[in-house]
N, C-alpha and C positions, 0 to 999 in steps of 0.2 A: 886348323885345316887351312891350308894355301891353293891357292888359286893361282895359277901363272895363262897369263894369256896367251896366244900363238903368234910367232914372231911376225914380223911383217907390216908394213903404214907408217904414216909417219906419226904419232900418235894423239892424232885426233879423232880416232873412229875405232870402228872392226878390225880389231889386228892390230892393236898397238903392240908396239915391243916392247918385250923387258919389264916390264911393272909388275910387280906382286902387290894384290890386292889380298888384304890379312880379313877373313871372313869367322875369324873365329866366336864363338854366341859365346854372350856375359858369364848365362849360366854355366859353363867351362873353368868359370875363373873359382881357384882356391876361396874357400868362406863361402859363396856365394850362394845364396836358395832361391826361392823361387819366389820371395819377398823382400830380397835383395836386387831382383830381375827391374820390379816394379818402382823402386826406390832408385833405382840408379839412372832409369828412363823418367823419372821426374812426378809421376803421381804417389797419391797417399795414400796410407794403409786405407781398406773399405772394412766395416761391418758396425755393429753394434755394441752400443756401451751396458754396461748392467743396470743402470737407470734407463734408460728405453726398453730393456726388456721385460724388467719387471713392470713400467708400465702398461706397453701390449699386455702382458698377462693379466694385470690387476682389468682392463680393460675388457676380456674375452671370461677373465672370473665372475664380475656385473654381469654382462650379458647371460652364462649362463644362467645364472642366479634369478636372476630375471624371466629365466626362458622354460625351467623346471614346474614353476608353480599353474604356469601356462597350460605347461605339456598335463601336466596331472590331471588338471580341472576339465579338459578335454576331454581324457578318457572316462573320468567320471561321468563326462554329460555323455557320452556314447554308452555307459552299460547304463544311465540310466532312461537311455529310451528305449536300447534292447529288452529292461524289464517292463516299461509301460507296453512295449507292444508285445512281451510274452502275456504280461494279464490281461490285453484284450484279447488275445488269442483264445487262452484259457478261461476266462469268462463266459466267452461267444460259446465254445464248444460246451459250456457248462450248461448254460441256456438250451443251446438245441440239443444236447443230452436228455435235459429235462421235459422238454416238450415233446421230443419224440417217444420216450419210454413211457413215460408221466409220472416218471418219478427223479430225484435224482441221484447222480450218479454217489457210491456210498465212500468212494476213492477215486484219486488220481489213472490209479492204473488202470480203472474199469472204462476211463476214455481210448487208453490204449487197444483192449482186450476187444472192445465193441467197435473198433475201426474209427473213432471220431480224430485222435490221434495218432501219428508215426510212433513218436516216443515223448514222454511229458519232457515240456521246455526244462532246460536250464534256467536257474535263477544267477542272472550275471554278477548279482551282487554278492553273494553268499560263493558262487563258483559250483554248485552242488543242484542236481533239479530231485533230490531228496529233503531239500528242506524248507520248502513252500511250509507256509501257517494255511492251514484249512478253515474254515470257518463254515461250523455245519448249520443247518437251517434249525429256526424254531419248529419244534415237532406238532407246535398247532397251526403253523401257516407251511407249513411241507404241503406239498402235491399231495403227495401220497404219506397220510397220517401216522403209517403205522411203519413206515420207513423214511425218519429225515436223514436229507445226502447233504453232500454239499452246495452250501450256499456264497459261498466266496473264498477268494485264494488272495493272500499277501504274499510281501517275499517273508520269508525267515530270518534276515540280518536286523542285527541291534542298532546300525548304523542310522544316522540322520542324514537325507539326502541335499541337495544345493541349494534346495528353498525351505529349507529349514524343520521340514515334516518327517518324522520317522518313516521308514522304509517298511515297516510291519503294520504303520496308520492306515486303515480304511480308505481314508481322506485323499493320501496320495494317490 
């Protein structure tokens, strides 16, 4: 592409005469890309070697690694105070089950049926609120002699919790 200026001046200024000024871009020239562009204006190729990258990555693989074991234990500790406060829940309603009828209750469901419960809790750990361990009462210290209910609720999972105590122990 040429460029001719408009005649006229003597050619120090606006209007010089006669001069073509050659404006044609590198990128026009035969061979030429657009990392021949950069190359020809004097700077150096830019990016990264495969030893930097694998770095960064060996770098961002730690961290994850690091960040997993984290994340896990987290949610461990979250289902397991979901299930310490499902058993005080169900505890409590066990108790004033019992106090109010004066006897106790002989299933899960009859907290349902008798309005002390929405719907029996979930057990977070198991994922199931069908598999609570029931623990019925001695039928010589029951309320009501001639009907022992239940006396305590565990979860159901085999698993061992963060401080080292079965999930189905008493204790926990």
């Amino acid at each position: 592409m040429e460029l001719h200026t408009p005649k006229g001046g003597n050619g120090a200024g606006p209007g010089h005469v006669g001069q073509i000024v050659n404006l044609r871009p590198i990128v026009n020239r035969p061979g030429a890309g657009p990392w021949r562009l950069f190359r020809a204006q004097g700077a150096r190729l830019r990016g990264f070697t495969f030893v930097e990258l694998m770095v960064v990555i060996a770098i961002i693989v730690i961290l994850i690694s690091m960040a997993i074991p984290i994340y896990s234990r987290s949610i461990l500790r979250a289902k397991e105070s979901v299930l310490k406060n499902n058993l005080f829940t169900l505890r409590t309603v066990i108790d004033n089950y019992t106090y109010d009828k004066q006897k106790a209750p002989q299933s899960l469901q009859d907290l349902v049926t008798d309005g002390y419960l929405r719907e029996i809790p979930m057990d977070p750990i198991t994922g199931s609120n069908q598999t609570w361990k029931i623990i019925m009462e001695d039928a010589t210290q029951s309320v009501n002699q001639s009907e022992p209910g239940i006396f305590d609720v565990l979860s159901g999972s085999d698993k061992t919790g963060l401080n080292g105590i079965p999930y189905s122990d008493p204790s926990w």
